[in-house]
C-alpha positions in Angstrom: 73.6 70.6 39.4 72.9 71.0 36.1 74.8 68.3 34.8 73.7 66.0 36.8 69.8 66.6 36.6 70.8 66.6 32.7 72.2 62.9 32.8 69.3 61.7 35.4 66.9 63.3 32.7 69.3 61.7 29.4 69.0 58.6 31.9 65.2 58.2 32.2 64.6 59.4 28.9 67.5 56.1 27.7 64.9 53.8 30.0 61.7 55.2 28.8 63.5 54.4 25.1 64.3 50.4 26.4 60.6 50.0 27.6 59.0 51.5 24.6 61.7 49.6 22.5 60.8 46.1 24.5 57.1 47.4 23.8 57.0 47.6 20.2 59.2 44.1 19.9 56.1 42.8 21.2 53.9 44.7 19.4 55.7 43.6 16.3 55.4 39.8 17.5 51.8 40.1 18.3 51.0 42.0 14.7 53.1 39.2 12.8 50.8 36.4 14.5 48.0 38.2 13.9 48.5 38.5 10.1 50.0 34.6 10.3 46.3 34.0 12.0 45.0 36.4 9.4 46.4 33.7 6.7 44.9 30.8 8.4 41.3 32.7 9.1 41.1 33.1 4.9 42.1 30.0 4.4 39.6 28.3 6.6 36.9 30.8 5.3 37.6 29.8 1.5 37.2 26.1 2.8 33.9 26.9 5.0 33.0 28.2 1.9 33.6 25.6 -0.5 32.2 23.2 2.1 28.8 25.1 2.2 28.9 25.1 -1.6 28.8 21.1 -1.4 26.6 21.0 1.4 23.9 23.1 -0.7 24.7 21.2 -3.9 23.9 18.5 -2.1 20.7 19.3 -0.3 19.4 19.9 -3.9 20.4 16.4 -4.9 18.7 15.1 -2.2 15.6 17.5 -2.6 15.8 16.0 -6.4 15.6 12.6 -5.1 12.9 12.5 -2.7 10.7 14.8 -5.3 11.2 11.6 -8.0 10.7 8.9 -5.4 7.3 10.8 -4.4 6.2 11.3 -7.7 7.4 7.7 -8.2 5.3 6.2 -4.8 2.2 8.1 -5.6 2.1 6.8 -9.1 2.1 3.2 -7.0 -0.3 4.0 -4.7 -2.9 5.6 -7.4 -2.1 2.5 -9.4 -2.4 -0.3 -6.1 -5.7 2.0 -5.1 -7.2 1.3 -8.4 -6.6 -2.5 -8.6 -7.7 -2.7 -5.1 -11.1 -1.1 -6.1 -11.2 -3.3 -9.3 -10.5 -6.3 -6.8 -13.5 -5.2 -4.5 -15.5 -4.9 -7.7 -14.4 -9.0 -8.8 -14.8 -10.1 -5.8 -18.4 -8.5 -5.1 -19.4 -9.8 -9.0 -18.3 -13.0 -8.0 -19.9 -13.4 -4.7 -23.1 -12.4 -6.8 -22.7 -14.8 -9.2 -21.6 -17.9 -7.1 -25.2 -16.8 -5.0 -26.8 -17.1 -8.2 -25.7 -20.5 -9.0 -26.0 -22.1 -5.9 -29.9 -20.4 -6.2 -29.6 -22.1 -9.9 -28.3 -24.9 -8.2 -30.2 -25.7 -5.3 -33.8 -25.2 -7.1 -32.6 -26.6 -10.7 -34.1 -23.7 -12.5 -32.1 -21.0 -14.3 -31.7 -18.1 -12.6 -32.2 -14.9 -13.4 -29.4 -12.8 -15.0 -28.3 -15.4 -16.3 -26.6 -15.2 -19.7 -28.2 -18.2 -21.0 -25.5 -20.3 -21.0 -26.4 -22.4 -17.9 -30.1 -22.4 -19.4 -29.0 -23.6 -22.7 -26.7 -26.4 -21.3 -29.5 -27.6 -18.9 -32.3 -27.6 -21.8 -29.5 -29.6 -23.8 -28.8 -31.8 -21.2 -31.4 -35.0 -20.7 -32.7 -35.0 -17.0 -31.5 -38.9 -15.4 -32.9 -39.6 -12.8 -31.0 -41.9 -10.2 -32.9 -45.1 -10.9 -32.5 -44.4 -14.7 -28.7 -44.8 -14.2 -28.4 -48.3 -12.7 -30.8 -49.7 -15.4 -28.9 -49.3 -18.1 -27.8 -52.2 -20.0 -24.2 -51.7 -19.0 -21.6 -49.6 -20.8 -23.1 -48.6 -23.6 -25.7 -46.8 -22.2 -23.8 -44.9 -20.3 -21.1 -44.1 -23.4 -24.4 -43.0 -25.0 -25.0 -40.4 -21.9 -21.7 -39.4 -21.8 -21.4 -38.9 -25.4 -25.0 -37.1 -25.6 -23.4 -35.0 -22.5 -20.4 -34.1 -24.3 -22.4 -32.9 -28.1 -24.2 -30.9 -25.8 -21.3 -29.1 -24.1 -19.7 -29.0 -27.5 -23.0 -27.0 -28.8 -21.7 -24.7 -25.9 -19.1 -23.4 -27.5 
């Protein structure tokens, strides 16, 4: 019996050989993927890498920009506020002064705060009255007038 347990045992042991055999082919094929995938996963880190490297280049570029086109807009706006308030201030100085000359105007009396210009040009100026104007003998009075008018804008200047 000996002999035959012996070759049952060399049997299993031969079978035990062909699974661990079929095992480690396996193995083998499962290890040289893994260092194939190993290959790939370096690969695709190096150009994650490289990739984030542009991204954050990038990013600064961008943060550069906007930084200048701020500082760029707010110089703008500080300028455009100030020639707004400038414009307020014109237009308010102008709205005084056309008040004072329709006052000037509408009671034929210099006004006051005047600079003396419309004072001076009404003092030089001869007051006609409307039935002065059509007694004239003709054109030369009135070329007179117009040339008295005129030396007295003239003295303006």
């Amino acid at each position: 019996m000996l002999p035959e347990i012996s070759i049952l045992f060399e049997l299993l042991v031969a079978g035990m050989l062909a699974v661990m055999i079929y095992y480690a082919w396996r193995l083998n094929e499962k290890l040289s993927n893994l260092q194939n995938d190993k290959a790939e996963l370096e690969r695709l880190l190096a150009n994650f890498g490289e990739s984030t490297e542009r991204a954050e280049a990038s990013v600064q570029r961008l943060k550069g920009n906007a930084s200048e086109s701020v500082q760029v807009l707010e110089e703008k706006v500080v300028k455009a506020v100030t020639l707004r308030d400038e414009l307020a201030f014109m237009i308010e100085r102008a709205n005084n002064m056309a008040d004072r000359l329709e006052k000037t105007i509408n009671s034929g009396r210099p006004a006051e705060g005047d600079s003396g210009i419309v004072a001076g040009v009404r003092k030089q100026i001869p007051l006609v009255e409307d039935d002065e104007i059509g007694d004239g003998d003709g054109d030369g009075e009135r070329s007179r007038k117009k040339s008295d008018l005129l030396k007295a804008l003239e003295g303006m200047r």
